[in-house]
C-alpha positions in Angstrom: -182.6 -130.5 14.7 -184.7 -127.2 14.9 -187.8 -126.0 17.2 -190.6 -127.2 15.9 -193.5 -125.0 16.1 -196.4 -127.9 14.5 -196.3 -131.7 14.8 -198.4 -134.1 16.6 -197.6 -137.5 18.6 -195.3 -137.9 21.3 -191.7 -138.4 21.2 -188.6 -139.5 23.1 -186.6 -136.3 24.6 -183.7 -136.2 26.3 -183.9 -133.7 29.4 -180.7 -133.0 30.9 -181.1 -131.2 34.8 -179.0 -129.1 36.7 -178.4 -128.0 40.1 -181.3 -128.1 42.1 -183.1 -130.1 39.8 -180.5 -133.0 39.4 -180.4 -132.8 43.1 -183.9 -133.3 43.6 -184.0 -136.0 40.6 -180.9 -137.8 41.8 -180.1 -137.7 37.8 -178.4 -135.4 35.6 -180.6 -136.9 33.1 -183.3 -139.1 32.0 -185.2 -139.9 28.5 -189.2 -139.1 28.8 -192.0 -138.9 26.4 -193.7 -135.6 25.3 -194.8 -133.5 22.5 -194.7 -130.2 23.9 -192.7 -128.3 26.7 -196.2 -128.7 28.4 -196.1 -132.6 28.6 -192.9 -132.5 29.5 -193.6 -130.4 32.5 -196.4 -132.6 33.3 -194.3 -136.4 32.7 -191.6 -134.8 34.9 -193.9 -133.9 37.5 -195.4 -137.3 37.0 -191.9 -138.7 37.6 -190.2 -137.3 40.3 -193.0 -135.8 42.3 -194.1 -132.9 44.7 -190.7 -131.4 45.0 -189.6 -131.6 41.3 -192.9 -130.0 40.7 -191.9 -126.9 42.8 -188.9 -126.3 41.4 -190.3 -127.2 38.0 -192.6 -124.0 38.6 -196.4 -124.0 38.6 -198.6 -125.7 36.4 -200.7 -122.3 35.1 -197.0 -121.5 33.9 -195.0 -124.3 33.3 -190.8 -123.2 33.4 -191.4 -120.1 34.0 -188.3 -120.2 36.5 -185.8 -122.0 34.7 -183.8 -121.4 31.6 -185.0 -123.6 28.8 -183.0 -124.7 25.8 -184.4 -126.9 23.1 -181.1 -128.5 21.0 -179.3 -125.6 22.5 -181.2 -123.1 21.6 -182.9 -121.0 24.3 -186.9 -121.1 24.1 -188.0 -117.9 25.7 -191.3 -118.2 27.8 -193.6 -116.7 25.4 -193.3 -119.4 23.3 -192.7 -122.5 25.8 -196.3 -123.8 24.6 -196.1 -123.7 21.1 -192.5 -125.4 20.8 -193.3 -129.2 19.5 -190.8 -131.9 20.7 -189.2 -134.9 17.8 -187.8 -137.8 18.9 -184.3 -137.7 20.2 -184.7 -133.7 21.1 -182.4 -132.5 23.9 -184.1 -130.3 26.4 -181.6 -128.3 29.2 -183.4 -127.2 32.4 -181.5 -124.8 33.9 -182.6 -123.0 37.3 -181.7 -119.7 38.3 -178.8 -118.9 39.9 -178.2 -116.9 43.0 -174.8 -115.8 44.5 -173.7 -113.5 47.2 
């Protein structure tokens, strides 16, 4: 599968969490249904509540934290709104990583 820059209707993506997001989800993934990287954000949010939302970044700029891959291929933030999801997509949420 490819990004898809058009399309309309929802679909069922696969969003796979890591670190602090699986943490907070309690799953290392979980099937939703969105269109756009936008509704994603927002079924997420929906989902899991406040503390997903934080780490899921703020609403004005959903992501904007995290590494975002669409089928493996990393969606850079510029274009986060315009990417369309298709059924079975798989969507990686990767948040930053500190060390010391």
């Amino acid at each position: 599968m490819s990004l898809h820059a058009f399309g309309l209707g929802m679909a069922l993506v696969i969003v796979r969490m890591y670190a602090t997001l699986r943490k907070a989800s309690g799953l290392a993934s979980v099937v939703v249904e969105a269109g756009s990287l936008p509704e994603l954000y927002d079924a997420l949010r929906l989902k899991f509540g406040p503390e997903m939302e934080g780490l899921l970044g703020a609403s004005r700029a959903p992501f904007s934290d995290l590494v975002v891959l669409v089928n493996g291929v990393n969606v850079t933030h510029d274009r986060l709104p315009r990417v369309r999801l298709q059924d079975k997509d798989e969507v990686a949420l990767f948040p930053p990583i500190s060390g010391g």
